[in-house]
C-alpha positions as CSV (number, residue, x, y, z in Angstrom):
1,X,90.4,113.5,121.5
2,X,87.4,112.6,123.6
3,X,86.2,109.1,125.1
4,X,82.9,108.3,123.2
5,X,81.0,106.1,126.2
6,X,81.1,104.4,129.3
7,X,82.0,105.4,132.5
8,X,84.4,108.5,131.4
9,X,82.3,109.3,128.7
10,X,83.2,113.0,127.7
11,X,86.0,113.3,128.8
12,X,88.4,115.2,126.8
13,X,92.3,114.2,126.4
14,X,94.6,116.8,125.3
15,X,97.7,115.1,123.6
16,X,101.0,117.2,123.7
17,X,102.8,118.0,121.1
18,X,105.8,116.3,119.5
19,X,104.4,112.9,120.2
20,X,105.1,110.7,117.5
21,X,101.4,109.5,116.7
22,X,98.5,109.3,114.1
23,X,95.7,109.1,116.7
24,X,92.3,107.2,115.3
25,X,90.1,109.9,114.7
26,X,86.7,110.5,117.0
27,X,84.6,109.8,113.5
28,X,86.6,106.5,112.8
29,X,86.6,105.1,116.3
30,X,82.7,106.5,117.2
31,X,82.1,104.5,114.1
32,X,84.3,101.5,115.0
33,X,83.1,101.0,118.9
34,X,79.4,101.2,117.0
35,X,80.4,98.3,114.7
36,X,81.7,96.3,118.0
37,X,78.8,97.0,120.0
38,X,76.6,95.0,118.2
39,X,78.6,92.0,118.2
40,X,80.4,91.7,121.7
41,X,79.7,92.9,125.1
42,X,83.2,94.8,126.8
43,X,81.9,94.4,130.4
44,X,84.9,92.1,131.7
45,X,86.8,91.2,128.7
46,X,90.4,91.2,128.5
47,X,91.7,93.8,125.9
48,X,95.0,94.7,124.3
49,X,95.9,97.7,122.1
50,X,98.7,97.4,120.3
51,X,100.9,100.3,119.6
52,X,98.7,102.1,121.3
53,X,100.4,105.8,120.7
54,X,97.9,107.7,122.7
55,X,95.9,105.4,124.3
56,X,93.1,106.7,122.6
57,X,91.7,103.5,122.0
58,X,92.6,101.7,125.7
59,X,90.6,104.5,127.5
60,X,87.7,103.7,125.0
61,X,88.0,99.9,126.1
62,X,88.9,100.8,130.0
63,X,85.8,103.1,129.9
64,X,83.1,100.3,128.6
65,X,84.4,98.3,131.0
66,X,87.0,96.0,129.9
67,X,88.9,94.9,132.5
68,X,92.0,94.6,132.4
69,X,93.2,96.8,129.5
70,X,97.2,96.2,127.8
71,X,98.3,99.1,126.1
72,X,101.8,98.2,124.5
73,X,103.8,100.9,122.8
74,X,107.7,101.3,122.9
75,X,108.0,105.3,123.1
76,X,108.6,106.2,126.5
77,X,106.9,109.6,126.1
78,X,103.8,108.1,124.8
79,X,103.3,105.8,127.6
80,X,104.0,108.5,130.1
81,X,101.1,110.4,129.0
82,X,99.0,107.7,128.8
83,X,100.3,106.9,132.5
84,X,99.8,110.5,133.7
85,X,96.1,110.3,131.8
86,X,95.4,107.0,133.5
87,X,96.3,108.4,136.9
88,X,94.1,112.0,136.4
89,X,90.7,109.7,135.3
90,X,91.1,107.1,138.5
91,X,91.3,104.3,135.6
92,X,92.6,101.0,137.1
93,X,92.0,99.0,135.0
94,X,94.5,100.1,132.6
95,X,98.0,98.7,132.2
96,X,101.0,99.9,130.4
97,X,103.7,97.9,129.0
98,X,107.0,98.9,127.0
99,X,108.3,96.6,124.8
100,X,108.0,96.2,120.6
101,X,104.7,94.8,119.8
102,X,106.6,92.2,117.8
103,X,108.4,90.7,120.7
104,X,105.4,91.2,123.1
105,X,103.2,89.2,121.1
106,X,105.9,86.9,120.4
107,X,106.2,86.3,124.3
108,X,103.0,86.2,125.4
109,X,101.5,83.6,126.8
110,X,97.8,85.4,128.1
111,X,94.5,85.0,125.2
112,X,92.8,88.0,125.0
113,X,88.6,88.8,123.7
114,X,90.0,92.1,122.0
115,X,92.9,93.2,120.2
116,X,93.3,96.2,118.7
117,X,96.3,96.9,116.5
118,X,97.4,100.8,115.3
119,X,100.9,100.1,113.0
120,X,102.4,102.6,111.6
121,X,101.0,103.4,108.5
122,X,104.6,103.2,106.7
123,X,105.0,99.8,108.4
124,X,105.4,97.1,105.5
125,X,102.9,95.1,104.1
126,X,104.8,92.2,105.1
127,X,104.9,93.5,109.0
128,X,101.2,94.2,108.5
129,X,100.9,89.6,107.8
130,X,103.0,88.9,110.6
131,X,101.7,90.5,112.9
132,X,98.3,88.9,112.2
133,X,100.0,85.5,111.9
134,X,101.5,85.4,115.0
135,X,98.1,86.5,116.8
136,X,96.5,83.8,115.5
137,X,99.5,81.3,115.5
138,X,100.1,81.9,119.4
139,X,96.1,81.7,120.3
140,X,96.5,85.4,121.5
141,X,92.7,85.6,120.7
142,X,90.5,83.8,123.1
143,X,87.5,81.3,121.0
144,X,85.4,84.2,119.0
145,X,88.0,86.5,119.9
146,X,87.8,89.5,117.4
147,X,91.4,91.4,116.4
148,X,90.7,94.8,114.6
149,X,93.8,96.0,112.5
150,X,93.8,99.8,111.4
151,X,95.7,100.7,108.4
152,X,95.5,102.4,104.9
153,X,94.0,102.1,101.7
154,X,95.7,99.3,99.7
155,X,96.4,96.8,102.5
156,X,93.8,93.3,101.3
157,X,93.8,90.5,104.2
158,X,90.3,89.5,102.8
159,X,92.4,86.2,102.0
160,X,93.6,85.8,105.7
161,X,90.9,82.6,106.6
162,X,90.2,84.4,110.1
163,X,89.0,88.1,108.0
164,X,85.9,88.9,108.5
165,X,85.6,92.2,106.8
166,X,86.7,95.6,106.3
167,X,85.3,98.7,107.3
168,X,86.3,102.3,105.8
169,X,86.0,105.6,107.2
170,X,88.1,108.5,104.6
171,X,91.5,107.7,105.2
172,X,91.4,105.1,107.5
173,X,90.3,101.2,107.4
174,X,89.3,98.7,109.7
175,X,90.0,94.9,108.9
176,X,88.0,92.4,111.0
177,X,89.3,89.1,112.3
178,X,87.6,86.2,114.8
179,X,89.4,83.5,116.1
180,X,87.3,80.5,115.4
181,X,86.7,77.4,117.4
């Protein structure tokens, strides 16, 4: 794993075994932050990755500058690594937090410019709906806010009135949502 741009551009983060993760892949997420480059600017926005596993896509954000960064997993292991990561690159601007996504979001109260959302890919379709709903249904995305939701093939939210559109990249997709005005 490698951070694409920004400030700790090429650096390279070597994940330890027996974490339980499916991190995005360097192809999918160069291809993803090129997507989100052209449409919003990362200097200073407040970002959020949910079940973030790695952290592979909060040290994207806390490299281009976003500021502050919410990585929310609930395996202790994962967020030690991303902790001990964190500390090793000076990164600051980076914030941890251990809870289910599903009562994080549920209890927040903070709007954010980016959210990025990693389920599991077994998660349930139904999971997959509420998750969305409740983003949108708590204003957890600030006016033109954009949420990014990877998951597999098969999974449709082109109905959802805030999609915007899906992206694919082999295995993995990329379903776009702004919050409107």
């Amino acid at each position: 794993m490698r951070i694409i741009k920004g400030k700790f551009q090429r650096r390279l983060i070597h994940v330890p075994a027996g974490l339980p993760v499916r991190p995005t892949t360097d192809l999918a997420k160069e291809s993803l932050f090129n997507i989100l480059n052209n449409r919003i600017d990362f200097n200073g926005l407040r970002a959020l990755d949910l079940f973030t596993g790695t952290g592979n896509i909060a040290y994207e954000l806390a490299s281009r500058g976003c500021n502050p960064v919410t990585a929310v997993d609930n395996n202790v292991k994962c967020l030690q690594f991303i902790n001990k990561t964190t500390e090793l690159f000076g990164m600051e601007n980076l914030k941890t937090v251990r809870s289910d996504v599903f009562r994080f979001i549920a209890m927040q109260r903070i709007s954010y410019d980016f959210i990025f959302a990693d389920p599991p890919f077994e998660l349930p379709v139904e999971d997959y709906q509420n998750l969305i709903k409740v983003i949108f249904e708590r204003k957890l995305l600030t006016e033109n806010g954009i949420l990014v939701v990877e998951h597999s093939r098969g999974i449709d939210f082109s109905e959802h009135p805030a999609f915007i559109e899906l992206r694919r990249y082999g295995k993995v997709n990329f379903s776009f949502f702004e919050a409107q005005s």
